[in-house]
C-alpha positions in Angstrom: -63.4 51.8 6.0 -63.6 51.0 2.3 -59.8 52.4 2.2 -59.0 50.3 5.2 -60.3 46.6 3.7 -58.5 48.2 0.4 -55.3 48.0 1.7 -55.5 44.8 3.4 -56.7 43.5 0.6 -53.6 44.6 -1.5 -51.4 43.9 1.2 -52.6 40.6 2.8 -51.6 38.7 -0.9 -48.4 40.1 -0.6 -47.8 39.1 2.7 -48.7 35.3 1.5 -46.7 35.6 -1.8 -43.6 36.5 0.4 -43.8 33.8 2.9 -44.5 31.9 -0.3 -41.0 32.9 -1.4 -39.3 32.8 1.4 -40.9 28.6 2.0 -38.8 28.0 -1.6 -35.6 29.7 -1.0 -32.6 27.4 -0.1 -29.1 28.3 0.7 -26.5 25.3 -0.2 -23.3 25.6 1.3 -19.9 24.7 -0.7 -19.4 21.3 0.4 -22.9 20.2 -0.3 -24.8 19.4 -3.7 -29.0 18.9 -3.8 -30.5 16.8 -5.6 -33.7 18.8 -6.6 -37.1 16.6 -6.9 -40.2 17.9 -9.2 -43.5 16.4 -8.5 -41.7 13.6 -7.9 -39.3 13.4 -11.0 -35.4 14.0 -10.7 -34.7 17.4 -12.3 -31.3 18.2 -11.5 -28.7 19.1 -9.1 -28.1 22.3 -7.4 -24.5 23.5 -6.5 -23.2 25.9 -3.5 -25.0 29.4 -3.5 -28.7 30.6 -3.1 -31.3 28.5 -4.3 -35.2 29.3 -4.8 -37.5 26.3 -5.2 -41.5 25.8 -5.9 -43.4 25.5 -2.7 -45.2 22.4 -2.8 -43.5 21.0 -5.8 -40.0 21.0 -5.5 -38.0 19.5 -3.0 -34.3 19.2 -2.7 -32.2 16.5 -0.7 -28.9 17.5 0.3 -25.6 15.3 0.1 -22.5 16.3 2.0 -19.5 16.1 -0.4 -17.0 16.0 2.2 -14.9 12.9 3.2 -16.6 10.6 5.6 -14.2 8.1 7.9 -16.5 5.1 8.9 -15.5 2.4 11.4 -15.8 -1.4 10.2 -16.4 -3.5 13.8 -14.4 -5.9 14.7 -14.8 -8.8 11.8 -14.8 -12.9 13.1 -12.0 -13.7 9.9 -10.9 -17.5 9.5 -7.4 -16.9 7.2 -6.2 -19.1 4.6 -3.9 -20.7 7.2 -7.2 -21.7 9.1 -6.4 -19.5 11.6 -9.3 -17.2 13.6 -8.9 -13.7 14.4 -10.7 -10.4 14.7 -9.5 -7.5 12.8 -11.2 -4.2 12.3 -11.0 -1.3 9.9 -11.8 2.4 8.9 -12.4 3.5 5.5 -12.6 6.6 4.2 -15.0 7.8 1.2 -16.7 10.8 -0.2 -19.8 11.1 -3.0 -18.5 12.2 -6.2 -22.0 12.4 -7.8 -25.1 12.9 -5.8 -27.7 12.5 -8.1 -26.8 8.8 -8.1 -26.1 8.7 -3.9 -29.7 9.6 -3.7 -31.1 7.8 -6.8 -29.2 4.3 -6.9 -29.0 3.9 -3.1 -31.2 4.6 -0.3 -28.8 5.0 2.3 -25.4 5.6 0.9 -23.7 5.8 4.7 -25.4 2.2 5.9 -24.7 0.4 2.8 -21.1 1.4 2.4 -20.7 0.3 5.9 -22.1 -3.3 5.2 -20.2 -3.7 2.0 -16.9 -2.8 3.8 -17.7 -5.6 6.1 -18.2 -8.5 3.9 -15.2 -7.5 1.8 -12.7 -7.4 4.8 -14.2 -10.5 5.8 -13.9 -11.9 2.3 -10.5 -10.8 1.3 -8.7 -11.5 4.6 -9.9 -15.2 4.3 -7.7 -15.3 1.2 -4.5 -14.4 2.6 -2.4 -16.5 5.4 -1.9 -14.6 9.1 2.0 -14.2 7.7 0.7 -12.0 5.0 -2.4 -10.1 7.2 1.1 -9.2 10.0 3.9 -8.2 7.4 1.8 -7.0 4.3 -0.8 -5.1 5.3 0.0 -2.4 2.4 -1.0 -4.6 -0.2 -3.9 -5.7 1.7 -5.5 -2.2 2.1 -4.8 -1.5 -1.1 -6.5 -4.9 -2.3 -9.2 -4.0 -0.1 -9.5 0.0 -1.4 -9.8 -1.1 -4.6 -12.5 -4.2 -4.4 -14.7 -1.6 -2.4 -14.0 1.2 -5.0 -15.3 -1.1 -7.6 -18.2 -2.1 -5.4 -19.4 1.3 -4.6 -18.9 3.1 -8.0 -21.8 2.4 -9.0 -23.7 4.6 -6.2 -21.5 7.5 -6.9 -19.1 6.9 -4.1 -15.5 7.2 -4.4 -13.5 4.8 -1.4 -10.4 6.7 -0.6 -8.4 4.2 1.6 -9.2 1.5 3.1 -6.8 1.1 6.5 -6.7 -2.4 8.5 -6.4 -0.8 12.6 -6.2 -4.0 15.1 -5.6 -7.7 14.7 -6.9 -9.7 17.6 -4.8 -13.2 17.7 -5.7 -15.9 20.0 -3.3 -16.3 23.4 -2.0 -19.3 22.1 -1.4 -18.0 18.5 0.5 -14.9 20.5 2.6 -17.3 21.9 3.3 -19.2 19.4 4.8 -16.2 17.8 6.8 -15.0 20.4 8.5 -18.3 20.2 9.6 -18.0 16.6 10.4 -14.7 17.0 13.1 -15.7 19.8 13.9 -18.8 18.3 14.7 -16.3 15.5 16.8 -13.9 17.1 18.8 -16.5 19.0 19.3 -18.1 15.0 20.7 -14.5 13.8 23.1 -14.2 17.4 24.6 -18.0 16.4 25.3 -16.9 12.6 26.6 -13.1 13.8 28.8 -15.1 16.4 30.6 -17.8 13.8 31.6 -14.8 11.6 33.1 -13.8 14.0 35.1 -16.2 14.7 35.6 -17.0 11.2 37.2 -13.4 10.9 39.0 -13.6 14.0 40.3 -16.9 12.8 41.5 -15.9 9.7 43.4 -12.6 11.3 44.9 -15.2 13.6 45.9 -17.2 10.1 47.5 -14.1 8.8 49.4 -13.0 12.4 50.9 -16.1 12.6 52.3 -15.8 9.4 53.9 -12.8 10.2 55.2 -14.4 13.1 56.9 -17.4 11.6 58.9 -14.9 8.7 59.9 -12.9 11.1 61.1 -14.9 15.0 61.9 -11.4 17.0 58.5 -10.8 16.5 57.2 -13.4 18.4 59.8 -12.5 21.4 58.4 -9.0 21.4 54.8 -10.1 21.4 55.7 -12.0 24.3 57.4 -9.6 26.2 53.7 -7.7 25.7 52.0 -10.3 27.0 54.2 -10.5 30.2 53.7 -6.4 30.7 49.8 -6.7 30.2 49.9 -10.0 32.5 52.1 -7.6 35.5 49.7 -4.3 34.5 46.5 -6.0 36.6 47.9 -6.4 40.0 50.8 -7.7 42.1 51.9 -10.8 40.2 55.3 -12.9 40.5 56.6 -13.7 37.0 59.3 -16.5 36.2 60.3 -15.4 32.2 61.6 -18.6 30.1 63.6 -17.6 27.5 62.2 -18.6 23.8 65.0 -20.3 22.7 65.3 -23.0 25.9 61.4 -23.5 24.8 62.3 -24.2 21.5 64.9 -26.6 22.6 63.0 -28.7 24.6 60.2 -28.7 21.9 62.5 -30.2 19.5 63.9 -32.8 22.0 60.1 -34.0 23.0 59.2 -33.9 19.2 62.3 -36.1 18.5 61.2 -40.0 18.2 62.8 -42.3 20.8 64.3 -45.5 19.7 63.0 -48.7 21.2 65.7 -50.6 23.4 67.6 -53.6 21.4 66.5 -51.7 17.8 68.8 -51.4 15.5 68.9 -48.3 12.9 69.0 -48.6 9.3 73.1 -47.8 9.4 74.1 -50.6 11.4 72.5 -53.5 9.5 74.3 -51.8 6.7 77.4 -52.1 8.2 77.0 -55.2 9.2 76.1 -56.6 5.9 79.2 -55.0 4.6 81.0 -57.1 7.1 83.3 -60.4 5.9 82.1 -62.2 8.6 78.4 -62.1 7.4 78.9 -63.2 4.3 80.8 -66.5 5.6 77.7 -67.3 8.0 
Protein backbone atom coordinates (compact mmCIF):
# COMPACT_ATOMS: atom_id res chain seq x y z
CA UNK A 1 0.00 0.00 0.00
CA UNK A 2 2.83 2.30 1.08
CA UNK A 3 4.33 1.38 -2.66
CA UNK A 4 0.92 2.10 -4.07
CA UNK A 5 0.46 5.94 -2.44
CA UNK A 6 4.34 6.09 -3.46
CA UNK A 7 3.75 6.06 -6.89
CA UNK A 8 0.82 8.15 -7.07
CA UNK A 9 2.51 10.41 -5.37
CA UNK A 10 5.41 10.60 -7.84
CA UNK A 11 3.23 10.27 -10.67
CA UNK A 12 0.09 12.49 -9.83
CA UNK A 13 2.75 15.86 -9.97
CA UNK A 14 3.71 14.70 -13.14
CA UNK A 15 0.56 14.37 -14.48
CA UNK A 16 -0.23 18.21 -13.38
CA UNK A 17 3.24 19.46 -14.55
CA UNK A 18 2.25 18.04 -18.12
CA UNK A 19 -1.14 19.35 -18.44
CA UNK A 20 0.69 22.39 -17.08
CA UNK A 21 2.85 22.28 -20.25
CA UNK A 22 0.60 21.32 -22.50
CA UNK A 23 -2.05 24.68 -21.06
CA UNK A 24 1.31 26.93 -22.37
CA UNK A 25 2.13 25.44 -25.56
CA UNK A 26 0.99 27.45 -28.67
CA UNK A 27 1.34 26.60 -32.33
CA UNK A 28 1.34 29.96 -34.70
CA UNK A 29 0.82 29.33 -38.15
CA UNK A 30 2.85 31.31 -40.97
CA UNK A 31 0.52 34.02 -41.75
CA UNK A 32 -0.06 34.97 -38.12
CA UNK A 33 2.20 36.94 -35.53
CA UNK A 34 1.22 37.02 -31.48
CA UNK A 35 1.58 39.53 -29.55
CA UNK A 36 2.74 37.89 -26.18
CA UNK A 37 1.41 39.63 -22.88
CA UNK A 38 3.30 39.16 -19.38
CA UNK A 39 1.38 39.88 -16.23
CA UNK A 40 -0.02 42.38 -18.15
CA UNK A 41 3.07 44.08 -19.88
CA UNK A 42 3.87 43.73 -23.73
CA UNK A 43 6.96 41.42 -23.97
CA UNK A 44 7.29 40.67 -27.48
CA UNK A 45 6.03 39.06 -30.54
CA UNK A 46 6.06 35.55 -31.49
CA UNK A 47 6.53 34.43 -35.24
CA UNK A 48 5.13 31.10 -37.12
CA UNK A 49 6.33 27.82 -35.34
CA UNK A 50 5.76 26.24 -31.87
CA UNK A 51 5.37 28.34 -29.04
CA UNK A 52 5.41 27.53 -25.11
CA UNK A 53 3.93 30.18 -22.84
CA UNK A 54 3.59 30.55 -18.73
CA UNK A 55 0.19 29.28 -17.60
CA UNK A 56 -1.38 31.90 -15.85
CA UNK A 57 1.01 34.59 -16.81
CA UNK A 58 1.47 34.84 -20.34
CA UNK A 59 -0.99 35.33 -22.80
CA UNK A 60 -0.65 35.79 -26.51
CA UNK A 61 -3.16 37.55 -28.96
CA UNK A 62 -2.98 36.52 -32.47
CA UNK A 63 -3.04 38.92 -35.63
CA UNK A 64 -3.68 37.47 -39.05
CA UNK A 65 -1.04 38.99 -41.44
CA UNK A 66 -2.88 38.22 -44.47
CA UNK A 67 -4.68 40.80 -46.72
CA UNK A 68 -8.17 41.63 -45.66
CA UNK A 69 -10.76 43.22 -48.49
CA UNK A 70 -13.37 45.21 -46.47
CA UNK A 71 -16.62 46.72 -48.00
CA UNK A 72 -17.28 50.65 -47.49
CA UNK A 73 -21.41 50.91 -47.66
CA UNK A 74 -22.86 52.86 -49.85
CA UNK A 75 -21.60 56.69 -48.81
CA UNK A 76 -24.61 59.87 -49.10
CA UNK A 77 -21.54 62.23 -51.14
CA UNK A 78 -22.65 65.90 -52.09
CA UNK A 79 -19.61 66.63 -55.04
CA UNK A 80 -18.04 69.83 -55.64
CA UNK A 81 -20.59 70.38 -58.44
CA UNK A 82 -23.33 70.14 -55.68
CA UNK A 83 -24.50 67.23 -56.94
CA UNK A 84 -25.78 64.06 -54.58
CA UNK A 85 -24.84 60.52 -55.17
CA UNK A 86 -24.05 57.32 -53.46
CA UNK A 87 -20.93 55.63 -54.22
CA UNK A 88 -19.41 52.67 -52.45
CA UNK A 89 -15.97 51.06 -52.07
CA UNK A 90 -13.60 48.09 -51.01
CA UNK A 91 -10.28 48.48 -49.74
CA UNK A 92 -7.87 46.28 -49.22
CA UNK A 93 -5.21 46.22 -46.22
CA UNK A 94 -3.00 43.93 -44.25
CA UNK A 95 -1.04 44.52 -40.61
CA UNK A 96 2.54 45.05 -41.21
CA UNK A 97 3.31 45.20 -37.43
CA UNK A 98 1.17 43.67 -34.86
CA UNK A 99 2.44 44.74 -31.77
CA UNK A 100 1.11 48.13 -32.71
CA UNK A 101 -2.50 46.57 -34.23
CA UNK A 102 -2.99 45.33 -30.81
CA UNK A 103 -1.33 48.12 -28.77
CA UNK A 104 -2.46 51.49 -30.57
CA UNK A 105 -5.94 50.24 -31.62
CA UNK A 106 -8.49 48.18 -30.11
CA UNK A 107 -10.12 46.93 -33.06
CA UNK A 108 -7.93 47.36 -36.06
CA UNK A 109 -10.83 45.75 -38.52
CA UNK A 110 -13.83 48.26 -37.16
CA UNK A 111 -11.71 51.26 -37.11
CA UNK A 112 -10.25 50.90 -40.53
CA UNK A 113 -13.73 50.47 -41.71
CA UNK A 114 -14.95 53.83 -40.26
CA UNK A 115 -11.89 55.81 -41.36
CA UNK A 116 -12.42 54.43 -44.96
CA UNK A 117 -15.89 55.97 -44.72
CA UNK A 118 -15.20 59.46 -43.76
CA UNK A 119 -12.39 59.70 -46.20
CA UNK A 120 -14.49 58.62 -49.31
CA UNK A 121 -16.96 60.80 -48.05
CA UNK A 122 -14.44 63.57 -47.57
CA UNK A 123 -12.41 63.37 -50.66
CA UNK A 124 -15.24 62.74 -53.16
CA UNK A 125 -16.80 66.07 -51.93
CA UNK A 126 -13.77 67.72 -53.39
CA UNK A 127 -13.93 66.58 -56.80
CA UNK A 128 -16.88 67.52 -59.55
CA UNK A 129 -19.23 64.25 -60.82
CA UNK A 130 -17.04 64.89 -64.28
CA UNK A 131 -14.01 63.89 -62.46
CA UNK A 132 -15.68 60.98 -59.84
CA UNK A 133 -17.07 59.32 -63.87
CA UNK A 134 -13.84 59.78 -66.04
CA UNK A 135 -11.01 59.83 -63.33
CA UNK A 136 -11.52 57.38 -61.05
CA UNK A 137 -7.67 56.32 -61.16
CA UNK A 138 -6.58 59.26 -59.59
CA UNK A 139 -9.25 59.21 -57.19
CA UNK A 140 -8.38 55.71 -55.76
CA UNK A 141 -5.15 56.49 -55.71
CA UNK A 142 -5.93 59.96 -53.77
CA UNK A 143 -7.99 57.95 -51.58
CA UNK A 144 -5.21 54.82 -51.06
CA UNK A 145 -2.93 57.13 -50.05
CA UNK A 146 -4.92 59.61 -47.46
CA UNK A 147 -6.04 56.19 -45.80
CA UNK A 148 -2.37 54.85 -45.90
CA UNK A 149 -1.36 57.89 -44.05
CA UNK A 150 -4.31 57.68 -41.64
CA UNK A 151 -3.80 54.12 -40.64
CA UNK A 152 0.08 54.00 -40.37
CA UNK A 153 0.06 54.76 -37.39
CA UNK A 154 -1.80 51.45 -36.13
CA UNK A 155 0.51 49.24 -38.06
CA UNK A 156 -1.70 48.93 -41.07
CA UNK A 157 -0.65 49.10 -44.47
CA UNK A 158 -3.88 50.10 -47.07
CA UNK A 159 -3.14 48.40 -50.27
CA UNK A 160 -5.74 49.93 -52.77
CA UNK A 161 -8.39 51.61 -52.32
CA UNK A 162 -11.08 50.74 -55.42
CA UNK A 163 -14.39 53.05 -55.97
CA UNK A 164 -17.23 49.92 -57.16
CA UNK A 165 -20.74 51.80 -57.86
CA UNK A 166 -21.88 55.39 -58.37
CA UNK A 167 -25.57 55.77 -57.83
CA UNK A 168 -26.76 59.03 -59.85
CA UNK A 169 -30.07 60.44 -59.48
CA UNK A 170 -32.80 59.63 -62.62
CA UNK A 171 -32.72 62.95 -63.61
CA UNK A 172 -28.81 63.36 -63.36
CA UNK A 173 -28.85 59.94 -65.69
CA UNK A 174 -30.72 61.75 -68.05
CA UNK A 175 -29.24 64.54 -68.12
CA UNK A 176 -26.20 62.69 -69.22
CA UNK A 177 -27.61 60.69 -71.77
CA UNK A 178 -28.45 63.86 -73.36
CA UNK A 179 -25.00 65.27 -73.69
CA UNK A 180 -23.81 62.17 -74.54
CA UNK A 181 -26.06 62.14 -77.81
CA UNK A 182 -25.96 65.67 -78.22
CA UNK A 183 -22.27 64.68 -78.45
CA UNK A 184 -22.19 62.03 -80.82
CA UNK A 185 -24.65 63.72 -83.18
CA UNK A 186 -21.63 66.87 -82.79
CA UNK A 187 -18.80 64.30 -83.87
CA UNK A 188 -21.30 62.71 -87.01
CA UNK A 189 -21.77 66.71 -88.24
CA UNK A 190 -17.86 67.35 -88.11
CA UNK A 191 -17.05 63.61 -89.65
CA UNK A 192 -19.69 64.45 -92.40
CA UNK A 193 -18.26 68.15 -93.53
CA UNK A 194 -14.85 66.49 -94.07
CA UNK A 195 -16.22 64.68 -96.03
CA UNK A 196 -17.49 66.81 -98.13
CA UNK A 197 -14.64 69.02 -97.88
CA UNK A 198 -12.47 66.12 -99.30
CA UNK A 199 -14.88 65.11 -101.79
CA UNK A 200 -15.08 68.72 -102.75
CA UNK A 201 -11.63 69.22 -103.27
CA UNK A 202 -11.26 65.72 -105.47
CA UNK A 203 -14.09 67.28 -107.42
CA UNK A 204 -11.72 70.64 -107.63
CA UNK A 205 -8.90 68.57 -108.89
CA UNK A 206 -11.19 66.16 -111.52
CA UNK A 207 -12.44 69.04 -113.04
CA UNK A 208 -9.13 70.24 -113.72
CA UNK A 209 -8.31 67.36 -115.49
CA UNK A 210 -11.26 67.66 -117.41
CA UNK A 211 -10.92 71.23 -118.77
CA UNK A 212 -6.87 70.36 -120.04
CA UNK A 213 -7.95 67.65 -121.58
CA UNK A 214 -11.98 67.91 -123.51
CA UNK A 215 -12.07 64.01 -124.79
CA UNK A 216 -12.05 63.30 -121.30
CA UNK A 217 -15.03 64.72 -120.47
CA UNK A 218 -16.81 62.94 -123.73
CA UNK A 219 -15.55 59.66 -122.31
CA UNK A 220 -16.73 60.33 -118.81
CA UNK A 221 -19.91 60.89 -120.35
CA UNK A 222 -20.27 58.05 -122.38
CA UNK A 223 -19.69 56.19 -118.69
CA UNK A 224 -22.29 57.83 -117.33
CA UNK A 225 -24.80 56.81 -120.15
CA UNK A 226 -23.50 52.90 -119.79
CA UNK A 227 -24.00 53.08 -115.87
CA UNK A 228 -27.46 55.03 -116.50
CA UNK A 229 -28.63 51.82 -119.28
CA UNK A 230 -26.79 49.01 -116.69
CA UNK A 231 -30.02 49.38 -114.02
CA UNK A 232 -32.84 48.44 -116.16
CA UNK A 233 -34.68 49.01 -119.48
CA UNK A 234 -34.16 52.69 -120.14
CA UNK A 235 -34.66 54.71 -123.51
CA UNK A 236 -31.72 57.12 -123.99
CA UNK A 237 -31.67 60.24 -126.42
CA UNK A 238 -27.46 61.00 -126.59
CA UNK A 239 -26.71 64.85 -127.36
CA UNK A 240 -23.61 65.23 -128.79
CA UNK A 241 -21.06 67.57 -126.61
CA UNK A 242 -20.25 69.90 -129.11
CA UNK A 243 -24.18 70.96 -130.11
CA UNK A 244 -24.19 71.53 -126.02
CA UNK A 245 -21.47 73.69 -126.18
CA UNK A 246 -22.92 75.57 -129.01
CA UNK A 247 -25.97 76.42 -127.56
CA UNK A 248 -24.17 77.32 -124.24
CA UNK A 249 -22.26 79.97 -125.93
CA UNK A 250 -25.28 81.30 -127.84
CA UNK A 251 -27.48 81.62 -124.39
CA UNK A 252 -24.29 83.07 -122.68
CA UNK A 253 -24.03 85.66 -125.57
CA UNK A 254 -25.61 89.24 -124.44
CA UNK A 255 -28.55 90.27 -126.57
CA UNK A 256 -28.75 93.78 -127.83
CA UNK A 257 -31.67 95.88 -126.91
CA UNK A 258 -33.94 96.96 -129.98
CA UNK A 259 -33.10 100.69 -131.37
CA UNK A 260 -29.27 100.36 -129.53
CA UNK A 261 -26.68 101.30 -131.28
CA UNK A 262 -23.00 99.58 -130.75
CA UNK A 263 -20.01 101.39 -130.15
CA UNK A 264 -18.91 101.09 -134.09
CA UNK A 265 -21.64 102.78 -135.54
CA UNK A 266 -21.58 106.06 -133.53
CA UNK A 267 -18.01 105.94 -134.66
CA UNK A 268 -18.85 105.87 -138.07
CA UNK A 269 -21.18 108.19 -137.94
CA UNK A 270 -19.08 110.76 -136.28
CA UNK A 271 -16.63 110.11 -139.05
CA UNK A 272 -19.35 111.11 -141.32
CA UNK A 273 -19.30 114.84 -143.35
CA UNK A 274 -22.68 115.14 -142.72
CA UNK A 275 -22.27 115.24 -138.88
CA UNK A 276 -19.94 117.60 -138.68
CA UNK A 277 -22.10 120.19 -140.83
CA UNK A 278 -25.24 119.66 -138.37
Amino acid sequence: MNDLFGALGFVIPLALLFLLFISGVRIVTEYQNGVVFRLGRYVGLKRAGFRWLIPFIERMVIIDLRTVARDVPPQDVITKDNVSVKVNAVVYFRVIQADKAVLQVEDYLYATSQIGQTTLRAILGQVELDELLSQRERINHELQQVLDARTDPWGVKVSNVEVKHIDLPLEMQRAIARQAEAERERRAKIIAAEGEHQAAEKLALAAEVISRNPATLQLRYLQTLVEITGGGNHTILPIPLDLLRTVSAMTARPSRPEGSRTEREEEDEDASPGHGLS
